[in-house]
ZARO-677085 format. One record per residue (C-alpha): z, x, y. Coordinates in pm, whole numbers, plus 50000, padded with zeros to 5 digits. Layout:
> Z / X / Y;
...
***
This chain:
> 50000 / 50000 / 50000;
> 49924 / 50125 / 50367;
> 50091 / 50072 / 50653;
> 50006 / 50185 / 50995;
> 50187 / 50490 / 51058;
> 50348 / 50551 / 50690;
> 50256 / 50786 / 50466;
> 50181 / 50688 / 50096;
> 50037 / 50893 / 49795;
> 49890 / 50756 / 49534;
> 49774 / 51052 / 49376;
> 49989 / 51236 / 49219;
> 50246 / 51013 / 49094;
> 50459 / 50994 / 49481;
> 50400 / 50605 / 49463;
> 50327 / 50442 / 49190;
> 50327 / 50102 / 49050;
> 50319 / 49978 / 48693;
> 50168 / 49639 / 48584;
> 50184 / 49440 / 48282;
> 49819 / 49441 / 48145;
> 49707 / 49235 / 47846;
> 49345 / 49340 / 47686;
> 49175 / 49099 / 47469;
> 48830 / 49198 / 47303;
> 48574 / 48974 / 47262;
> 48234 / 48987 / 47066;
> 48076 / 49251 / 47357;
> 48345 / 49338 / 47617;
> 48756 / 49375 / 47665;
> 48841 / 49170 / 47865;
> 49208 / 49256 / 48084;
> 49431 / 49089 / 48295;
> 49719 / 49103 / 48475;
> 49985 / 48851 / 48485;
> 50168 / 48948 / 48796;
> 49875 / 48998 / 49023;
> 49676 / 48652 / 48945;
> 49319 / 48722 / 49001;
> 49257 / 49065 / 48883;
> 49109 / 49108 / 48603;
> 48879 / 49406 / 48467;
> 48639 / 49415 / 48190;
> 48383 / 49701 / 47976;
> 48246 / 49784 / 47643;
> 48526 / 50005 / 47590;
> 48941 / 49985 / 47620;
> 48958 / 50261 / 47840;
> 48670 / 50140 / 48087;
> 48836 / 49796 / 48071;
> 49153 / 49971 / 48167;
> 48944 / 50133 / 48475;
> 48853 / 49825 / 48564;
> 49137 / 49637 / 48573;
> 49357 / 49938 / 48777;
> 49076 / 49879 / 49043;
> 49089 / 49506 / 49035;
> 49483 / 49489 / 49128;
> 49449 / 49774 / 49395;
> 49201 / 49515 / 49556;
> 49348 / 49226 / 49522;
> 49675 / 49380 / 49650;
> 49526 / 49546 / 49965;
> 49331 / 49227 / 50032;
> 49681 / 49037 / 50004;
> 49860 / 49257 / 50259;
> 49606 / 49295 / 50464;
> 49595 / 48873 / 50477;
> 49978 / 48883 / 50518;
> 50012 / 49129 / 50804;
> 49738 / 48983 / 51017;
> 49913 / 48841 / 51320;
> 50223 / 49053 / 51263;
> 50365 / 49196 / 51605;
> 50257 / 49575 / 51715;
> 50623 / 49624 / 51769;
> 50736 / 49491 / 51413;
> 50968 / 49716 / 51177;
> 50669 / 49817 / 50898;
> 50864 / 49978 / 50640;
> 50826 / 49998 / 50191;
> 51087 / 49897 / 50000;
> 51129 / 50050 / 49663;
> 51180 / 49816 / 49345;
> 51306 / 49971 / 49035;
***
């Protein structure tokens, strides 16, 4: 997540998030999900590019969440992360 004037890496491992993640396979393709983050959902021929898929799908949906939420939100406003364990 990025807020204006905060610092965040994602690479590696300063700030990371974990998911739940279920995979199904069907006749052609996986097919993932995940059931926090409704919406995102990945797919490929294999597990792993499924897997791929699905990481990107969340970081989207997530950054296109905040980015909804903090429009309108004051210049002046606290902008802070909070850390859940």
């Amino acid at each position: 997540l990025h807020f204006p004037g905060i610092r965040t890496k994602h690479a590696g491992g300063d700030l990371m998030r974990q998911f739940a993640a279920v995979f199904e396979r069907g006749e052609q393709y996986y097919i993932g999900y995940c059931p926090e983050v409704p919406g995102a959902n990945g797919q490929g021929a294999t597990l792993d590019e499924c897997r791929r898929s699905l990481q990107s799908a969340v970081e989207l949906v997530l950054q296109d969440r905040l980015d909804d939420a903090l429009r309108g939100v004051p210049d002046d406003a606290i902008r802070e992360l909070v850390t859940v364990a």
